[in-house]
C-alpha positions as CSV (number, residue, x, y, z in Angstrom):
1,X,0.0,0.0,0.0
2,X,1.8,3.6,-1.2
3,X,1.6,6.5,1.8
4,X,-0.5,9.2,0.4
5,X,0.4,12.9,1.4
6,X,-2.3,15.3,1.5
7,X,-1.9,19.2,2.0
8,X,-2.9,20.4,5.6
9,X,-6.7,20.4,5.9
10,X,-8.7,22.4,8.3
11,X,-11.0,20.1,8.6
12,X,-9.4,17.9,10.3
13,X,-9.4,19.5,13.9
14,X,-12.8,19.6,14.0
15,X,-13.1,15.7,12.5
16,X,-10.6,14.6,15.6
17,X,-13.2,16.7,18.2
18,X,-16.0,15.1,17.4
19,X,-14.4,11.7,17.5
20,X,-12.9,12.5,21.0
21,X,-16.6,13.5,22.3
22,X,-17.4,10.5,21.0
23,X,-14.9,8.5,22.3
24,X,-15.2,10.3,26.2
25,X,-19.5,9.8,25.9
26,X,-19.2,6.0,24.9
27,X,-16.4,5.4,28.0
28,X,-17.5,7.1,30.8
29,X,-15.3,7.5,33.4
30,X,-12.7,5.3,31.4
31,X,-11.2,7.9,29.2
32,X,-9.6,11.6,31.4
33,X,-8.7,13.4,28.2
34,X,-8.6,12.7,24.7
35,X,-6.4,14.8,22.0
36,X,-5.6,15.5,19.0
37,X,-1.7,14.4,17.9
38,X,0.0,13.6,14.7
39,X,0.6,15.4,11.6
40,X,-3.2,16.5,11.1
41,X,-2.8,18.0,14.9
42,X,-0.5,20.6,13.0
43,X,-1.6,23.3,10.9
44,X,0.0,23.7,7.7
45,X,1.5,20.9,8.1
46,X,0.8,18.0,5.1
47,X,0.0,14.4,5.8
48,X,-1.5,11.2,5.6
49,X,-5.4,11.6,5.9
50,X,-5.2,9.7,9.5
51,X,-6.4,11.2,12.6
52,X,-4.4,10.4,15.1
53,X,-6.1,10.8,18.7
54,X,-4.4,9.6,22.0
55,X,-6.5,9.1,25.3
56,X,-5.2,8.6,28.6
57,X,-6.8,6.6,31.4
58,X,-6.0,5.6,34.7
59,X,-6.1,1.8,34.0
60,X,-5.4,0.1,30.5
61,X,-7.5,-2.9,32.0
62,X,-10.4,-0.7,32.3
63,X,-10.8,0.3,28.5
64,X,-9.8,-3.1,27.3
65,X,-12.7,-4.1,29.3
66,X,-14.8,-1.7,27.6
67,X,-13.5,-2.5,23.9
68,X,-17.4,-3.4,23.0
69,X,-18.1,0.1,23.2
70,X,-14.5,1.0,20.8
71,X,-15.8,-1.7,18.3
72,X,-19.6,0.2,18.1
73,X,-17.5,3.1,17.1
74,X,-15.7,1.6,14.6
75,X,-12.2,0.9,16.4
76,X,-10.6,-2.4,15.9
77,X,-7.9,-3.1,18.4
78,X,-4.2,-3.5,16.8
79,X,-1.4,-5.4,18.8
80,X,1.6,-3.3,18.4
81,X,4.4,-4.3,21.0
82,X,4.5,-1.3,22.5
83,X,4.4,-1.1,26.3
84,X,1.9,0.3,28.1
85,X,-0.3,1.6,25.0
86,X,-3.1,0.3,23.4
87,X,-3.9,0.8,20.0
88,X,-7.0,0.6,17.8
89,X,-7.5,2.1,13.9
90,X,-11.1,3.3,13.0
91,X,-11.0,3.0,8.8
92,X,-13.3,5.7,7.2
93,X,-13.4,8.3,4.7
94,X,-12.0,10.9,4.1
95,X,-9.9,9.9,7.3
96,X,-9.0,7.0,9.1
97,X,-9.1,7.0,12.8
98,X,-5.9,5.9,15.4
99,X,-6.7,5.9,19.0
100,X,-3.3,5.5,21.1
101,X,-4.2,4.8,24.8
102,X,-1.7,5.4,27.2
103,X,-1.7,5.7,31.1
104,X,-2.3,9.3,32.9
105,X,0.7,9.3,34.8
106,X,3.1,8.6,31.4
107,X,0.5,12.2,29.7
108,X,2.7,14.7,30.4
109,X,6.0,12.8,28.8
110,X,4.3,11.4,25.6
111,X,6.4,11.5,22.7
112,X,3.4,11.8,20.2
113,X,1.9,15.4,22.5
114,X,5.5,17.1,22.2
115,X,6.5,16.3,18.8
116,X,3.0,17.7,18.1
117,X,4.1,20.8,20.2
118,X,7.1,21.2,18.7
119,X,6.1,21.1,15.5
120,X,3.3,24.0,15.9
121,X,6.1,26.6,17.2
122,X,8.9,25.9,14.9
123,X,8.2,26.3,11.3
124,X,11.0,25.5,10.0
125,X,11.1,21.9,11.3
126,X,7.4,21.5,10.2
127,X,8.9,22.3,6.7
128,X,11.4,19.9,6.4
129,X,8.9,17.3,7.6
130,X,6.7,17.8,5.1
131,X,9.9,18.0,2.8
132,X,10.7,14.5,4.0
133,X,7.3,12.6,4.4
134,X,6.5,14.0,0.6
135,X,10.0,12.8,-0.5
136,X,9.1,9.7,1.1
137,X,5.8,9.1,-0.1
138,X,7.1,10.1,-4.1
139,X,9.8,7.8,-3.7
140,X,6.9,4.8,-3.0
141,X,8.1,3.8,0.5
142,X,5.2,2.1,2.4
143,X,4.1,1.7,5.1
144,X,7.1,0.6,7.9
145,X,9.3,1.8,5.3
146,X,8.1,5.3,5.3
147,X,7.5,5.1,9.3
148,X,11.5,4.1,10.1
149,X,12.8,6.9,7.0
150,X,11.6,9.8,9.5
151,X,13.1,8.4,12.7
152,X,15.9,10.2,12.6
153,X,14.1,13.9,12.1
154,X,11.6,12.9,14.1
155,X,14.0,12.0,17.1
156,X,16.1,14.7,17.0
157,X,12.7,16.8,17.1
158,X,11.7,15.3,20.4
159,X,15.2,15.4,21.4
160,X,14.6,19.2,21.4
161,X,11.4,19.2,23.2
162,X,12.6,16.8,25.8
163,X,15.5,19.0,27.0
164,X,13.4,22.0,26.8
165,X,10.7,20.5,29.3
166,X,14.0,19.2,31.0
167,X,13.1,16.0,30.6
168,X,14.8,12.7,29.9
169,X,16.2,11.5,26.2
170,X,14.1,8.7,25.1
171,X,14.3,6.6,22.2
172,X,11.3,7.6,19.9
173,X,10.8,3.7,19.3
174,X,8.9,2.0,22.2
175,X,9.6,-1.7,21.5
């Protein structure tokens, strides 16, 4: 399957609001907050027509128990590897849907929140994203492929934010 790049949309905010109102209304109590990350969580900023939303939650166990609700939605749970996430993908049109749910004491040290963050206040690193992802994308790399090409930018990107919240370097890569 080829990545497709699409220009920034401003749609997309409001697409990833309503499906955190929805997600928050069908897990009650299950969900604290829900945002919007990822490249469509940036304005200006072109990419794949994916919203990516991450919730945190006070016990993984507590949602998994409630995945009846995610699937009425639409979400189909993924096995990734990563620790202490899980993830589901929500296929649709004109976006698809990624919910990353991660634990409320790891919220405020998520990768996914300060690459976003960084990304809104430094233009010029939101440009040679783009650059890269539609380099990427034109020169057909799919899927993993395209994902492991923008390690390295996206890295040193989070490298940046980390030390200027003063906190630890982390490997972008949770395996």
């Amino acid at each position: 399957m080829t990545i497709e790049i699409r220009d920034y949309d401003p749609v997309w905010p409001g697409l990833a609001r309503c499906a955190a109102d929805e997600l928050l209304e069908a897990l009650p109590g299950r969900l604290t907050v829900v945002e919007h990350v990822g490249s469509t969580a940036v304005p200006g900023l072109a990419a794949k027509p994916v919203i990516d939303l991450m919730a945190a939650t006070g016990a993984l166990e507590a949602v998994a128990a409630a995945e009846n609700a995610l699937h009425a939605l639409g979400y189909h749970g993924i096995e990734t590897g990563m620790p202490e996430r899980l993830f589901y993908r929500r296929e649709g049109e004109p976006v698809a849907y990624h919910l990353h749910v991660v634990t409320a004491s790891s919220w405020d040290t998520r990768n996914e929140r300060l690459l976003r963050d960084h990304l809104r206040r430094h233009p010029a690193d939101r440009a040679a994203y783009a650059q890269l992802k539609r380099g990427l994308a034109d020169a057909g790399h799919d899927g993993e492929a395209y994902t492991r090409a923008k390690t390295a930018l996206i890295q040193r990107m989070v490298d940046a934010a980390r030390t200027g919240r003063g906190l630890p370097l982390v490997d972008v890569w949770e395996e």
